[in-house]
N, C-alpha and C positions, 0 to 999 in steps of 0.2 A: 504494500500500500504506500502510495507517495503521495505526503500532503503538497498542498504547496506552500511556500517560504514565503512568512510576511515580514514586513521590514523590520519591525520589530526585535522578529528571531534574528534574523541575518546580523542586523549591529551589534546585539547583545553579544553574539557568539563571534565575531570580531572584533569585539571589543577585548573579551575575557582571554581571547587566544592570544589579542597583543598584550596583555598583562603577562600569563604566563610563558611568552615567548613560544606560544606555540603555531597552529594553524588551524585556522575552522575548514571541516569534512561537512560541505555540503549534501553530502551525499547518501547513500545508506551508511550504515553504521552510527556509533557517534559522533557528535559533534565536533568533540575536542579531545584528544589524546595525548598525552605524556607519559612521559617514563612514571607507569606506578600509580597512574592517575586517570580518569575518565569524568568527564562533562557532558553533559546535557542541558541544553538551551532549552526550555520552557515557557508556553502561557500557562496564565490561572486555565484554560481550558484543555491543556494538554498536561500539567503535572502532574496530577496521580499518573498515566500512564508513563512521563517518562521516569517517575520513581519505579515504576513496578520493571521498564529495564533494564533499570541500574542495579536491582535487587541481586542477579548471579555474574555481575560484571567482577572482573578481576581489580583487585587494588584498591586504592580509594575512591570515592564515588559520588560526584555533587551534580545535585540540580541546581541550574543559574535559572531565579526568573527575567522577564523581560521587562517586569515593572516591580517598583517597591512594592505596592498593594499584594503582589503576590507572594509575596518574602512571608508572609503570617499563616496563610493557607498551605505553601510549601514544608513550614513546620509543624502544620500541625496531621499533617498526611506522613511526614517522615518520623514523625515522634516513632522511637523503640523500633526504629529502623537503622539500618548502618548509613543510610546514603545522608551524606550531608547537603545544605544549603549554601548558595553562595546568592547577592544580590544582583542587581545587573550589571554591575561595578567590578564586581569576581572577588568580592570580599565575603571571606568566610563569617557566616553568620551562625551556623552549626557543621562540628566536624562531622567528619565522617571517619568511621571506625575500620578500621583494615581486613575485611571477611577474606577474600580468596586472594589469596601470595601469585 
């Protein structure tokens, strides 16, 4: 299934990539990958499911929302979850806990 990209998503996850010096993966997969690390760009209408990807991803594991408003909702879907929060900024707002090596 391929959504399509609103602008939204697309800054956010270039944004978060130029923070961590990485590169946004428009594509399938996720969004954002680093050494030991995995990102998912999110709306309020898409984060439950992108927390429920991140749930057997390898390493550590955050949803970025696309707005602050959705930074409240992302925590409290991820609550007793490993996947952490970042905001659109890519500032960690809840870690996330290191399930699969």
């Amino acid at each position: 299934m391929v959504l399509r990209e609103n602008k939204a998503h697309t800054a956010t996850a270039n944004r978060i990539a130029q923070v961590f010096g990485a590169t946004y993966n428009p594509g399938e997969g996720f969004d954002i990958q680093l050494d030991g690390v995995v990102i998912e760009v999110e709306t309020t209408a898409t984060v439950e499911a992108g927390i429920a990807r991140l749930a057997d991803a390898p390493g550590r594991v955050y949803v970025a929302l696309t707005n602050k408003d959705g930074v409240r909702e992302a925590l409290k879907l991820a609550a007793g979850t490993r996947v952490g929060v970042m905001d659109p900024q890519g500032a960690i707002v809840k870690e996330s806990t290191n399930g699969h090596a």
